[in-house]
VOPAGU-2260 file (C-alpha; in pm, 1 decimal, decimal comma):
REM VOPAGU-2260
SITE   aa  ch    i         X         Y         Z
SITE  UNK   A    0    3931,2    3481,2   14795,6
SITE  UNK   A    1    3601,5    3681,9   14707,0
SITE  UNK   A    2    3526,7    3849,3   14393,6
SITE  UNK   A    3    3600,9    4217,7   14554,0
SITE  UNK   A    4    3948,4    4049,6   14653,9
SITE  UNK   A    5    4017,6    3961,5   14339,6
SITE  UNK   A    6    3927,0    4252,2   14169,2
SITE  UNK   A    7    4137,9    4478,9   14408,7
SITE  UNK   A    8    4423,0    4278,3   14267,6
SITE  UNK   A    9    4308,9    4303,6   13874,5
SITE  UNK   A   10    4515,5    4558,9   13616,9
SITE  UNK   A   11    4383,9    4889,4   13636,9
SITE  UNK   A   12    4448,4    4971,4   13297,5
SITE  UNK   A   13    4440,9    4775,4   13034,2
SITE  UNK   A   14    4533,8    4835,2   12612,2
SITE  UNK   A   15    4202,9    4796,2   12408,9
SITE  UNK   A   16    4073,1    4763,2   12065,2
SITE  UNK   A   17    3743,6    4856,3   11946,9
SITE  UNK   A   18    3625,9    4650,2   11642,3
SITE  UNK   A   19    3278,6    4753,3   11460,9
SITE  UNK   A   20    3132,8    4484,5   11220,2
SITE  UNK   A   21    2912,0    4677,5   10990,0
SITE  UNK   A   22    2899,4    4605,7   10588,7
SITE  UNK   A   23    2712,0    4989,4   10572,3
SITE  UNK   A   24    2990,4    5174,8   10856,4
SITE  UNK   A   25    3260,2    4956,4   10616,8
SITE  UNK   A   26    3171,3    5143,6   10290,8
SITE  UNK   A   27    3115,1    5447,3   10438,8
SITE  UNK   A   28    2754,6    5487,7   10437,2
SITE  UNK   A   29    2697,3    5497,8   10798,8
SITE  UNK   A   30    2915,8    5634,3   11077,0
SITE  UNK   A   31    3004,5    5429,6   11338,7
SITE  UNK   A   32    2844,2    5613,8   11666,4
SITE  UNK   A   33    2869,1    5265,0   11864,1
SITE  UNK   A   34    3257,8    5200,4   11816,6
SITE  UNK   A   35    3325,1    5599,3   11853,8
SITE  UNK   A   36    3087,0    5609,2   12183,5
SITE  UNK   A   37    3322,4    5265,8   12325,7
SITE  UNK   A   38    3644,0    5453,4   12238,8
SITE  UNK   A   39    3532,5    5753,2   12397,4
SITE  UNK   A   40    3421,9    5591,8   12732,2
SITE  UNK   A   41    3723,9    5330,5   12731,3
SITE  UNK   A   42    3984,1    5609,7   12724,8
SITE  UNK   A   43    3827,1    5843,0   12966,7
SITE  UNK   A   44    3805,9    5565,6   13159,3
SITE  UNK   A   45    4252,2    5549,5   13154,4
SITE  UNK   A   46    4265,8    5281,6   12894,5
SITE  UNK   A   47    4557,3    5322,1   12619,2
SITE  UNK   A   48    4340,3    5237,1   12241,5
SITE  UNK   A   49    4577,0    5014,2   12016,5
SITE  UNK   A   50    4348,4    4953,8   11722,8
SITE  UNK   A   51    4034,1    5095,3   11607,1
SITE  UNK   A   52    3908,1    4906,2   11293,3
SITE  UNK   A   53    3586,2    4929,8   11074,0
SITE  UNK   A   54    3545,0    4564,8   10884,1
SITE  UNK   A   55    3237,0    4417,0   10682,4
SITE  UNK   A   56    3035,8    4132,0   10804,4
SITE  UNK   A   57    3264,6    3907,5   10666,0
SITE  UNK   A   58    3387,5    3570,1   10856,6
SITE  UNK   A   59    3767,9    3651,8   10751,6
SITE  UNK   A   60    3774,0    4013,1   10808,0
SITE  UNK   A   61    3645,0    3978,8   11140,3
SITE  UNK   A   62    3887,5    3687,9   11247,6
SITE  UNK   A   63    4134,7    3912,2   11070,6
SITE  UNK   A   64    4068,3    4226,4   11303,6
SITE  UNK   A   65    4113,7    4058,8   11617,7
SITE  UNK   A   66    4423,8    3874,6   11480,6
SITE  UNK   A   67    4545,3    4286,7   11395,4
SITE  UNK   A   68    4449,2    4391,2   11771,3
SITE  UNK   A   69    4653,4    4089,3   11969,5
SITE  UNK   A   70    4919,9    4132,8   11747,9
SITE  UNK   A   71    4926,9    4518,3   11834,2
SITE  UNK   A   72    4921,3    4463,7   12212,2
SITE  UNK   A   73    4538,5    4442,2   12268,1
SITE  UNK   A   74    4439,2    4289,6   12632,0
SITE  UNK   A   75    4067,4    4396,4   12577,7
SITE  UNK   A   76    3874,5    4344,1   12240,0
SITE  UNK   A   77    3504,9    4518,9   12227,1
SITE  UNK   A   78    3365,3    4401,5   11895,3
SITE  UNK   A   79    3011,8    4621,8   11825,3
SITE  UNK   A   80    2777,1    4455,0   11538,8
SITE  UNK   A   81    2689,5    4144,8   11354,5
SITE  UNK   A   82    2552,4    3979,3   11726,7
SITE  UNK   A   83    2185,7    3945,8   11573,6
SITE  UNK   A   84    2032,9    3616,1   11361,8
SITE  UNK   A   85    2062,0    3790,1   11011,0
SITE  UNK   A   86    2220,3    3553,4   10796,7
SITE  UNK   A   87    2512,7    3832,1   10773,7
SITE  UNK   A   88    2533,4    3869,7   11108,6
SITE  UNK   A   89    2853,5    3648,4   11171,3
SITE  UNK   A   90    3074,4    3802,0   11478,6
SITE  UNK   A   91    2977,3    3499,5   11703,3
SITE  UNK   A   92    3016,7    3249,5   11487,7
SITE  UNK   A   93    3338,6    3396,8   11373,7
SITE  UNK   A   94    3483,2    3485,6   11724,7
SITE  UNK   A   95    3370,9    3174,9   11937,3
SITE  UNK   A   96    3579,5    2927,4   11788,5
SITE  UNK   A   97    3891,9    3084,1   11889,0
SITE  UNK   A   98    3788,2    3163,0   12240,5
SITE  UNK   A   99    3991,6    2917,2   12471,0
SITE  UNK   A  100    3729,2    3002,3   12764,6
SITE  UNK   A  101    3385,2    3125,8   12719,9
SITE  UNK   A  102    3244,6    3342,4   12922,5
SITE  UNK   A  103    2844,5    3289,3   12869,3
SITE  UNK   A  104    2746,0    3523,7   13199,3
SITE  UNK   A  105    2831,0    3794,9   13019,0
SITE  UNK   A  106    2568,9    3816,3   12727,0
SITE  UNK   A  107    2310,1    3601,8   13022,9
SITE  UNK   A  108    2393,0    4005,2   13233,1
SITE  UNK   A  109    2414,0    4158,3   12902,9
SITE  UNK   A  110    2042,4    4030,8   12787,0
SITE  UNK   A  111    1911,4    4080,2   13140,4
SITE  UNK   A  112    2041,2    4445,1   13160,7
SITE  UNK   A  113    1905,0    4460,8   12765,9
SITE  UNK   A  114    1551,6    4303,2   12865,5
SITE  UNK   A  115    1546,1    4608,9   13164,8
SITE  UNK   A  116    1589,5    4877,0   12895,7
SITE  UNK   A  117    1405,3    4732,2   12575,7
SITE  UNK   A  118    1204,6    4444,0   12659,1
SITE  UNK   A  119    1147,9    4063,6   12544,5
SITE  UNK   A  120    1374,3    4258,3   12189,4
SITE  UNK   A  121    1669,7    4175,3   12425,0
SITE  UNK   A  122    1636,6    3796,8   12283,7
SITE  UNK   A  123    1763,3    3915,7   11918,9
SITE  UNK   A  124    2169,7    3944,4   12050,5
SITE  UNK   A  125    2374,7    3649,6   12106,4
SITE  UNK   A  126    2639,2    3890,3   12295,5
SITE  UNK   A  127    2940,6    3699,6   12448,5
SITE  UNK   A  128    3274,3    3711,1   12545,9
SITE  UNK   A  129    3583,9    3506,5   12637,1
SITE  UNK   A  130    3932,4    3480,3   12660,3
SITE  UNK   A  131    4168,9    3397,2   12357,4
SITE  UNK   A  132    4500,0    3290,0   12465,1
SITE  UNK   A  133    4851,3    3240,2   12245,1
SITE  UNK   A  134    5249,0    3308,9   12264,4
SITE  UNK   A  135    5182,2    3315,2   12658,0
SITE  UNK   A  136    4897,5    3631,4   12664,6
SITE  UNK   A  137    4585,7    3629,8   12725,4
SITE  UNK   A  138    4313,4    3889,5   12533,4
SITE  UNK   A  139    3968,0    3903,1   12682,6
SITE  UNK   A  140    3705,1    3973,3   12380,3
SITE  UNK   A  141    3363,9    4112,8   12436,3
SITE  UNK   A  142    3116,0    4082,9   12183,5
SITE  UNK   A  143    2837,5    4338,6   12179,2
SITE  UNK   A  144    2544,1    4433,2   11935,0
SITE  UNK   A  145    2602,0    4747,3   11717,1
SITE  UNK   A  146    2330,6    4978,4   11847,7
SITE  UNK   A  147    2441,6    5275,1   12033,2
SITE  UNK   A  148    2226,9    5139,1   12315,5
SITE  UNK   A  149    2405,5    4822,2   12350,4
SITE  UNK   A  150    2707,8    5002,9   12364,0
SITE  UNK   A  151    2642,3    5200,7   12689,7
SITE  UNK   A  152    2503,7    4885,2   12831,5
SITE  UNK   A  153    2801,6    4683,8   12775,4
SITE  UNK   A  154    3059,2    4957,1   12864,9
SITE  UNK   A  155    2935,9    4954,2   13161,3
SITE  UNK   A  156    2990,3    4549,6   13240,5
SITE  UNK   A  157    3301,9    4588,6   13057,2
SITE  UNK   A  158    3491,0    4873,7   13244,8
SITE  UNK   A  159    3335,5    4674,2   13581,7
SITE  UNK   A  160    3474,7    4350,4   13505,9
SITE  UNK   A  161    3729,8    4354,7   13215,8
SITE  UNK   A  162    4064,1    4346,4   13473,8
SITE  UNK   A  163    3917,2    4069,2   13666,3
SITE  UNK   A  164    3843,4    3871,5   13341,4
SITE  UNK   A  165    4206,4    3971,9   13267,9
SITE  UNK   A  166    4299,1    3827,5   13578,5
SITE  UNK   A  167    4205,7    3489,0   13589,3
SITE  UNK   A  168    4238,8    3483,5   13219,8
SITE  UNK   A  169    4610,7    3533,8   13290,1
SITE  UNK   A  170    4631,3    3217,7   13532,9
């Protein structure tokens, strides 16, 4: 079976949560135009939100947050921040151990989409995503930088793939 096959038998719609990682959006002294911006395209898109959450860049918060979103129904996690090498920027390290599956192509299309818009920069974000899986679900978690720009790139991969990731993440 080919990928189009596949995807022709993927969920539609899916329930999301958006996640932003962001010690300044946290407190209040930014606003949080990335996790607003994946919202926005995610539901006009048909997807039901289950969780919106602002946390610092904080190992347990984080881990926390996507604990909150399966528990709430979540099938689709978009995390937006703490992707870089900062020594506060901890999503990946945070996220990846409880992946069961990683999905690496997805930050390799996410960089080479990046590189296309902004150059050799694209190197900064360790984007990734992969599929967590407990009490017989599966949640498919997509980890993107916290610029508004990486948010329309990754939307886009996201709302092309996420029900096929859902798919075989379900098997």
């Amino acid at each position: 079976m080919g990928a189009e096959e596949h995807k022709r038998k993927a969920p539609k719609k899916f329930k999301f949560a958006v996640i932003t990682v962001s010690d300044t959006a946290s407190r209040g002294e930014k606003e949080d135009k990335s996790g607003k911006f994946l919202i926005e395209e995610l539901e006009k898109a048909g997807h039901e939100r289950v969780l919106y959450k602002i946390v610092p860049d904080e190992k347990m918060a984080i881990i926390g947050a996507i604990v909150d979103a399966f528990e709430r129904g979540a099938e689709v996690v978009v995390t937006s921040g703490g992707t870089g090498i900062a020594s506060r920027d901890v999503t990946i390290e945070s996220v990846r151990p409880l992946f069961d599956k990683e999905l690496t192509g997805f930050g390799e299309i996410f960089r080479l989409l990046s590189y296309e818009e902004i150059g050799t920069s694209a190197i900064m974000t360790r984007a990734t995503a992969g599929i967590i899986r407990s009490s017989g679900r599966a949640m498919a978690v997509f980890c993107l930088p916290g610029s508004l720009g990486a948010a329309k790139t990754g939307v886009r991969i996201i709302l092309n793939e996420a029900g096929h990731v859902l798919k075989h993440g379900r098997e």
